[in-house]
C-alpha positions in Angstrom: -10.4 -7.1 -29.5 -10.0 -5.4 -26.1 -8.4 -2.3 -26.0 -6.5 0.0 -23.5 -9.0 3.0 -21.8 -9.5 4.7 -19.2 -12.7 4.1 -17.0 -14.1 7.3 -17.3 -14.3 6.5 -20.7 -16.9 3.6 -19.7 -21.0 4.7 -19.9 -22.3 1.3 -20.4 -22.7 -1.9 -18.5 -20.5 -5.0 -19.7 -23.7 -7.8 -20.5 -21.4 -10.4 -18.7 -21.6 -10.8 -14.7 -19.9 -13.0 -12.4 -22.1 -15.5 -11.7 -22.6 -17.6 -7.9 -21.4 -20.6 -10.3 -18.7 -19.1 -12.8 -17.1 -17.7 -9.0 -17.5 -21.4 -7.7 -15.8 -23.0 -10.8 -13.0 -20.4 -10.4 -12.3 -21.5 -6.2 -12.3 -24.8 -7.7 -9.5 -24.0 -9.9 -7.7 -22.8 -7.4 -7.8 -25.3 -5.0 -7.1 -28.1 -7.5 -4.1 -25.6 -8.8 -2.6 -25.3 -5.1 -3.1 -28.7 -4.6 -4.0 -27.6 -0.8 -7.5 -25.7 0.7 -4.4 -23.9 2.9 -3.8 -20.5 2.0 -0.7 -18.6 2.3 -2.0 -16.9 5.6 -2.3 -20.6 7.3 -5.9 -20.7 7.1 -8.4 -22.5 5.1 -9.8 -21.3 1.8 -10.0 -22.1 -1.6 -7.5 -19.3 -2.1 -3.9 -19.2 -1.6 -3.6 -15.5 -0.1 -7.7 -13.9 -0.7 -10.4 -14.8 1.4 -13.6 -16.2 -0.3 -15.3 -12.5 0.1 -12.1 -10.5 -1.1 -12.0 -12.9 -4.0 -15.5 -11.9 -5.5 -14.5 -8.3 -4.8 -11.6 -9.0 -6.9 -13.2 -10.9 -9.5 -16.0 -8.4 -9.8 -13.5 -5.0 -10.3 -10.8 -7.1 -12.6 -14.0 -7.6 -15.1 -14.5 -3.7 -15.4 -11.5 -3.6 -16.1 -11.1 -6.1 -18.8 -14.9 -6.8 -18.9 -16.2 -10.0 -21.5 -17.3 -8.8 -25.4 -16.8 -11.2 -27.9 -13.8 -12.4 -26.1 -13.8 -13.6 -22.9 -12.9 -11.2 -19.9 -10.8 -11.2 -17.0 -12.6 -13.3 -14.5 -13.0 -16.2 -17.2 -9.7 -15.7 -17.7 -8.6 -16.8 -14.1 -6.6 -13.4 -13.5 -7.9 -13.7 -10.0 -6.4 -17.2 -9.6 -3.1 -15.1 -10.9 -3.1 -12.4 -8.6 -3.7 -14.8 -5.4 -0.7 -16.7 -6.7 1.4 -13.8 -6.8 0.5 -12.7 -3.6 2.0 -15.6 -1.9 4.9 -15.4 -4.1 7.1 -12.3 -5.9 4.2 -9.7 -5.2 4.0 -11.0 -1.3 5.4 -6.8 -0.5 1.1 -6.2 -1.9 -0.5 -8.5 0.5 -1.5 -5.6 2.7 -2.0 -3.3 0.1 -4.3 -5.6 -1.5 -5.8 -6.7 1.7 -6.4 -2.8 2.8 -7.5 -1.7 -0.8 -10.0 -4.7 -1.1 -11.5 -3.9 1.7 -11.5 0.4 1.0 -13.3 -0.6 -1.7 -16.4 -2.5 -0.1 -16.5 0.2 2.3 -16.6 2.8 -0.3 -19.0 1.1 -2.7 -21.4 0.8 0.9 -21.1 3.9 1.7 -22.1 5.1 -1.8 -24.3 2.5 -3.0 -25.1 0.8 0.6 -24.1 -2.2 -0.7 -20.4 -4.8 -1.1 -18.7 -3.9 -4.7 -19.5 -7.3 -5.8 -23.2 -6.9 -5.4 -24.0 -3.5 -7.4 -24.3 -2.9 -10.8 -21.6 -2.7 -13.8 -22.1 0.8 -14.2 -21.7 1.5 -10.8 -18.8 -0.8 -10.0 -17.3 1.5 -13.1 -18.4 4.6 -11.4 -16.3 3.5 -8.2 -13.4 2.3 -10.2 -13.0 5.2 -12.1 -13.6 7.7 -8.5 -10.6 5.4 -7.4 -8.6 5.9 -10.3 -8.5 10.0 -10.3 -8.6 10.2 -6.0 -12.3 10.8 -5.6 -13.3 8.2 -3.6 -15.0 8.5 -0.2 -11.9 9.8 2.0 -13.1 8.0 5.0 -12.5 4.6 3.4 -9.0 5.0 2.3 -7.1 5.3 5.2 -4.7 3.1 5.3 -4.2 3.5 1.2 -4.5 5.8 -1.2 -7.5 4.7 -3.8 -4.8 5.5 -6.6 -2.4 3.4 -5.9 -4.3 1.0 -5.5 -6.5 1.1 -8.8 -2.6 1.4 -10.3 -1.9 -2.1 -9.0 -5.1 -3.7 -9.3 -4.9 -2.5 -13.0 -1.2 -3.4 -13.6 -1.8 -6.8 -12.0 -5.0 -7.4 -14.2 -3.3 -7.0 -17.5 -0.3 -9.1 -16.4 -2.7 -12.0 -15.4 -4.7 -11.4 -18.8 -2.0 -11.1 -20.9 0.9 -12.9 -19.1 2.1 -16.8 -19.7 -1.0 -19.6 -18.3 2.1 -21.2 -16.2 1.2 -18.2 -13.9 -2.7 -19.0 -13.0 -4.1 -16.3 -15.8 -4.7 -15.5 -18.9 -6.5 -19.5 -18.9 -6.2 -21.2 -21.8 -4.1 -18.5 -23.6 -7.3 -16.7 -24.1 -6.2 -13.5 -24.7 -3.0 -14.6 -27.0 -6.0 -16.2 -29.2 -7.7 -13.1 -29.4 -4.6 -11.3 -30.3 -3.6 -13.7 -32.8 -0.8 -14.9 -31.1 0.4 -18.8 -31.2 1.9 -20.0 -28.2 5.1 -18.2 -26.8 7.8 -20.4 -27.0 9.6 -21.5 -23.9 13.1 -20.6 -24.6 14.3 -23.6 -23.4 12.3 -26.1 -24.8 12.2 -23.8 -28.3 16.4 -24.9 -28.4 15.2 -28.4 -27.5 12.9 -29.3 -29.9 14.9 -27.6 -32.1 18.2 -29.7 -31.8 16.2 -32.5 -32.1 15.0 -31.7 -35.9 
């Protein structure tokens, strides 16, 4: 079961990695979910808000945070698919934030690791995530936003999309209710339907 931590906490590399296909299958999603290869921002992409490139930043720093063990982890879990959504809807007040933190975070894992977030290793990507989280990393990539708010929303808006209802692009096929134990919330609504039928 996953549990709450904090990334310093981390010293090991998660054995799952998004892979060229798994990200694929994910745009996919997307696309099919929006019913449109428009984004939010008028042009095309398989995203509603993200770019391609800021997606697999995304993808990569949402599995540190809830990386696959025996249950699946966030980026199998579509909270990427989630957080686009959201950023075309009630969190469209992040859109820059997101945009300008995305992009902090390339430059920062390039200027430490010379290379895009996505393409270095789990422990490092943890490394990163964790400077971010406590204000230590590189000052000259974090102009326009501080790395600790932004961790704070990347981390709130990872466990909403984990945890939160399917109806809102995560948490695909109720994954992490299953590993919780959970059945199915009920739909207030249709819970008094179904109800007054029996």
């Amino acid at each position: 079961m996953h549990r709450s931590f904090s990334l310093k906490e981390l010293s090991v590399e998660p054995a799952y990695q998004l892979s060229r296909r798994k990200f694929l299958q994910a745009a996919l999603v997307a696309v099919a979910a929006s019913g449109s290869g428009i984004a939010c921002s008028g042009e095309k992409s398989p995203w509603s808000f993200l770019t391609v490139s800021e997606a697999r930043t995304l993808a990569a720093a949402c599995d540190q945070i809830i990386p696959t063990d025996e249950d699946s982890g966030a980026a199998w879990a579509a909270v990427v698919t989630y957080i686009d959504r959201q950023l075309c809807g009630p969190l469209k007040d992040l859109q820059n934030t997101y945009r300008w933190g995305i992009a902090a975070m390339d430059r920062s894992s390039r200027i430490l690791y010379a290379s895009a977030f996505a393409e270095i290793p789990g422990d490092k990507q943890i490394e990163l995530l964790a400077r971010m989280e406590h204000g230590h990393a590189p000052a000259e990539a974090w102009k326009k936003i501080r790395s600790t708010e932004f961790f704070g929303h990347l981390q709130d808006q990872t466990m909403q999309g984990f945890y939160g209802d399917p109806r809102h692009g995560g948490n695909r096929d109720g994954v992490s209710w299953r590993m919780l134990g959970l059945t199915y919330p009920p739909i207030r609504g249709q819970l008094h339907y179904d109800l007054s039928k029996s």
